[in-house]
Phi, psi and omega in degrees: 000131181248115154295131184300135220300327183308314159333281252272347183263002185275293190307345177261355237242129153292176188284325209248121164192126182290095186286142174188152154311320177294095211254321154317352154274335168323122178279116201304346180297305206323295216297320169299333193283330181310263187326334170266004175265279189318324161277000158291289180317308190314325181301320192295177202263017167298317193289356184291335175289030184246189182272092169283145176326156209265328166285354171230010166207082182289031163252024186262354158287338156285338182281324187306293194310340190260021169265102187291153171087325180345281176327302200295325178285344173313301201290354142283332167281006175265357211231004173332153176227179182282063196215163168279018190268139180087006162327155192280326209297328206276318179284110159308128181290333179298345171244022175289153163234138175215179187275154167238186183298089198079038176281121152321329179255012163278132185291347167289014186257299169346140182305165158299326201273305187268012127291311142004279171330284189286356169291301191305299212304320191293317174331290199304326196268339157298338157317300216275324187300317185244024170281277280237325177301328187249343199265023180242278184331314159320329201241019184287331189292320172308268176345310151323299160311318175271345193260332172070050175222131174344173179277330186275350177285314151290336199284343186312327197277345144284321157267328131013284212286337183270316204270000145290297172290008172279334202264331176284325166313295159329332195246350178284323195287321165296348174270326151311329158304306167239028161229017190084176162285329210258308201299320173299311176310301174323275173342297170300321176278308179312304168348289175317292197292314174325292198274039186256313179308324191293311243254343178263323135356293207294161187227020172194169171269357174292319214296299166327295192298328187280326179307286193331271193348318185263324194279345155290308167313324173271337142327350185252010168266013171272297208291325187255036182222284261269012167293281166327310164319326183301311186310307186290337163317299206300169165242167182294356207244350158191059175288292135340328202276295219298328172296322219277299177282349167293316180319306200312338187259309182295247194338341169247031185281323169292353191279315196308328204291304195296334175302280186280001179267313149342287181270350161300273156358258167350315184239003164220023197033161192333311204297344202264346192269349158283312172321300193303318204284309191300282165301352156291313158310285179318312178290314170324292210307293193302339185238035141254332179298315182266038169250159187262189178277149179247338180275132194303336173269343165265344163275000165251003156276343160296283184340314209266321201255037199237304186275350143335299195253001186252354177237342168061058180239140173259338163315336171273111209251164146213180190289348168254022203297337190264108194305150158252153210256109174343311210277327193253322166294333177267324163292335166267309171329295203264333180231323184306301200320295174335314199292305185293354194269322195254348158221036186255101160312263252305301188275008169281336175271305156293006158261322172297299196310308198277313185292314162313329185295299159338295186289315154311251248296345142298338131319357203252332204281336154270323168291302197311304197291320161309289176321269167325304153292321165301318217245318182251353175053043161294182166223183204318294183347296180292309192276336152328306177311331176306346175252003133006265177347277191310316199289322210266336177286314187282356163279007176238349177257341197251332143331318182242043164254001098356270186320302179314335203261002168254348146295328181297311174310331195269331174320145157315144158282126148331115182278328162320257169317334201063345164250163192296162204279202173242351134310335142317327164301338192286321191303347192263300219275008155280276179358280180285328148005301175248359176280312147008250204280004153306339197279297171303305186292325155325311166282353153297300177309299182251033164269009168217122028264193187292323174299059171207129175333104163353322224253329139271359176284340187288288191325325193260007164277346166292314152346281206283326155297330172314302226268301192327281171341287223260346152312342166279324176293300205297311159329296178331292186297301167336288181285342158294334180276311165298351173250358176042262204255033170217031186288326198269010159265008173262314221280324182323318211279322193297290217310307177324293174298348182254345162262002161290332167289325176279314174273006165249332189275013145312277177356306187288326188313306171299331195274318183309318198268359173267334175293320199233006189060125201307314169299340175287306198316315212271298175275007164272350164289326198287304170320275240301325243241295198292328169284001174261026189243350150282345212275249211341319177311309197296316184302315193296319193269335172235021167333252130050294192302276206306347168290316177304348183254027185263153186293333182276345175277323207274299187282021159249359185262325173276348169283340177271346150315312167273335169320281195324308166299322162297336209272322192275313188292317187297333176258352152267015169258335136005280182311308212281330171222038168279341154282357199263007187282132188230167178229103203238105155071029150092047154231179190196131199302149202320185157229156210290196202238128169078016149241151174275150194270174162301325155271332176277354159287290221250337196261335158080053174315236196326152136118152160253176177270144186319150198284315166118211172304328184289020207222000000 
């Protein structure tokens, strides 16, 4: 997968580059060394952060999106001022550093054993972040009793924790842009894990509840980075294998909590269900501490300033040399997810849709146990186990991404691009669409009365983990392919909105299933989960419309439209006197006046980047 060479030369471009005519002070090596930065740059492990064919990874606009610094660095080439630092003159292409071919230090490179390696740690210990959000659902009845508060009052230490990691997802991601993952990730988990300590602690449920709170927020650099870790390992040729198995342990992490959190409980009571968290968080922690950094702009900016100080040449440069501005980084981070959540339909639908769902199967986590224990006299342990069923569907949704990536593939090709639009993912995004609320209403029906097997209201918790699954992936990608380089503030803006949901409709849960019988409770979630089953429909068949009619998609389709046109004048006036080109005294003669050159054409003065698949 390639990001189009036009991207790919803005994103390595500093910020400060001088337009001009004056093309006779310019050195003709410069104008060879340009073109050869540009087959260099493709090559660097910058291009790794890309698009794959659309025949062998039709996810590659979400891989693209979990690439942290896209965005950002766009937002700095758009926002160039008139200056000479960063100039072609001042970077020599002969003193660019980039990854070569078999560089030990492109992490795509790393032996197999030690990738591996950084697949698990990150898995496990992003594992561990939200395994820790639900195995709090397991100890709420000890938490009633001893603090001598409601059910719904304890359910506080869910939304907390969700609405912590919504709030740490916005702050991770600019911090990694500028210090990179692995300091950040240490740092935020030791954090995590500290404040874990209160919570084993605690002597009131205010306490509990304010901890969870800080302690997701730095816990949540797990949920928004380590995908973008996958990224940066993986290659486009397995890239699918490695997403696929990192996903298993984070996505069955709600399930997970309530299974062992159960039988913790049962046999050690609450306190002992943090005592678990607390060592688990500490081994995550030590085995992010022994992973090394994986993202390519700060390891090729150690590179540049490592052949800087051993030659004491200054000249040696690489393409992130240019800090990105704190200022800027809080405004695409902190206020665009904001901006596109209020004034993108596309995303007033897929944001109400992915977060309802969200927010039932966190309702479920409340619900099982009404059902199950209440109702059927399970006891905790026992009643855990009930989320199999869910667990077992999204290991099955995560299993038939094969099947899945060939149904998308099969979608008609984009006559533009060739490649499938990002309609064609809606055809998968039906699919869970309707396993979602098949799922739920079936477990409404026979999980009561008690004469009704066990073993089918559980079966039918496979639907419905299935459908979660694959509407989170495919949504996901679905808004990355349509927002192309604002892909990761649309997907922010949804993780916001779909944990502000997931931690408050918990809240409803004791009183709706106590007001309405776990089958009525059950089945008005199931209706709420089937009326959300036209938006994927309507998108697969008018997708295409509706995209053309967002403003923001429209102005990213015409910059890349005038790109596309400078790019075009520039190589034909190339053509036209690439024989009349004289090289005189290490200069090369003027280019007429009021046309753009060709280096200022590849460097993508003006304009943002192309949308990529999504066009």
């Amino acid at each position: 997968m390639e990001v189009p060479q036009d991207t790919e030369r803005r994103l390595g471009e500093d910020a400060g580059v001088t337009v001009t005519n004056d093309a006779a002070s310019r050195k003709g090596s410069v104008e060879q060394g340009e073109e050869e930065q540009g087959r260099q740059s493709r090559q660097s492990h910058s291009s790794h952060a890309s698009n794959a064919s659309d025949d062998t990874d039709p996810l590659s606009p979400l891989a693209l999106a979990l690439s942290a610094g896209v965005e950002a660095y766009e937002e700095v080439a758009r926002v160039r001022t008139a200056t000479s630092i960063g100039s072609a003159a001042s970077r020599p292409p002969d003193f660019e550093v980039t990854f070569e071919d078999d560089d030990s230090e492109d992490p795509r490179n790393w032996p197999l054993w030690y990738r591996s390696w950084i697949v698990f740690s990150i898995s496990y210990t992003t594992w561990v972040v939200v395994f820790y959000s639900t195995s709090y659902t397991a100890s709420i009845p000890g938490l009633t009793k001893e603090f001598h508060v409601s059910t719904t009052v304890a359910t506080l230490g869910v939304t907390s924790y969700l609405l912590g990691l919504a709030t740490g997802s916005l702050l991770a991601a600019p911090a990694s842009e500028l210090y990179g993952r692995r300091p950040v990730y240490v740092i935020c988990m030791v954090c995590f894990t500290l404040l874990v300590i209160p919570c084993c602690l605690a002597t009131s449920l205010e306490e509990v509840i304010v901890v969870r709170f800080f302690g997701a927020v730095f816990g949540a650099v797990m949920v928004s980075n380590s995908a973008g870790s996958i990224v940066d390992i993986s290659t486009e040729e397995n890239r699918a294998l490695i997403m696929s198995l990192w996903s298993i342990a984070p996505l069955n992490g709600p399930v997970t909590g309530p299974v062992i959190g159960g039988f913790v409980f049962e046999s050690l009571g609450w306190r002992w269900e943090n005592w678990l968290a607390l060592i688990l968080a500490g081994a995550g922690t030590v085995s992010m501490i022994f992973s090394k950094e994986t993202y390519a702009p700060i390891i090729l900016q150690s590179m540049a300033a490592r052949k800087r100080k051993d030659t004491d040449d200054e000249r040696w440069w690489c393409r992130y040399d240019q800090k990105l501005s704190k200022l800027a980084l809080m405004r695409i981070n902190l206020l665009r997810p904001f901006e596109l959540s209020l004034t993108e339909p596309i995303l007033w639908f897929f944001n109400i849709w992915i977060s309802l769902i969200y927010g039932i199967l966190y309702l479920c986590f409340i619900a099982y146990p009404v059902v199950f224990s209440q109702n059927r006299g399970w006891g905790p342990g026992i009643s855990g186990l009930a989320f199999v069923g869910i667990g077992t569907g999204t290991m099955l949704a995560i299993l038939t991404e094969p099947l899945l990536r060939k149904i998308i593939n099969a979608h008609p090709k984009d006559s533009l691009t060739g490649r499938v639009p990002p309609e064609a993912t809606a055809r998968v995004m039906i699919i869970g669409a309707v396993l979602v609320p098949v799922g739920q209403l079936v477990f409404s029906w026979t999980c009561l009365p008690g004469t009704i097997h066990w073993a089918i209201p559980i079966a039918f918790g496979i639907p419905f983990g299935a459908g979660n699954a694959i509407s989170f992936i495919y949504g996901s990608n679905y808004l990355a392919g349509a927002y192309g380089i604002y892909a990761a503030s649309a997907l922010a803006g949804n993780t916001m909105m779909r944990s502000v949901f997931g931690g408050t409709l918990p809240l409803a849960g004791p009183s709706m299933y106590a007001a309405l019988t776990p089958q009525w409770a059950g089945t008005l979630l199931g209706l709420l989960e089937a009326a959300m089953i036209p938006i994927p429909i309507v998108f697969y068949r008018y997708g295409e419309k509706i995209r053309a009619r967002s403003p923001i998609i429209r102005q990213m389709r015409e910059d890349q439209e005038k790109n596309e046109r400078r790019a075009a004048r520039a190589k034909r006036w190339r053509e036209r006197h690439q024989g009349e080109q004289e090289v005189i005294g290490g200069t090369r003669p003027s280019e007429p006046e009021g046309r753009l050159t060709q280096e200022d054409a590849e460097k993508g003065v003006v304009g943002t980047s192309p949308l990529g698949p999504s066009v």
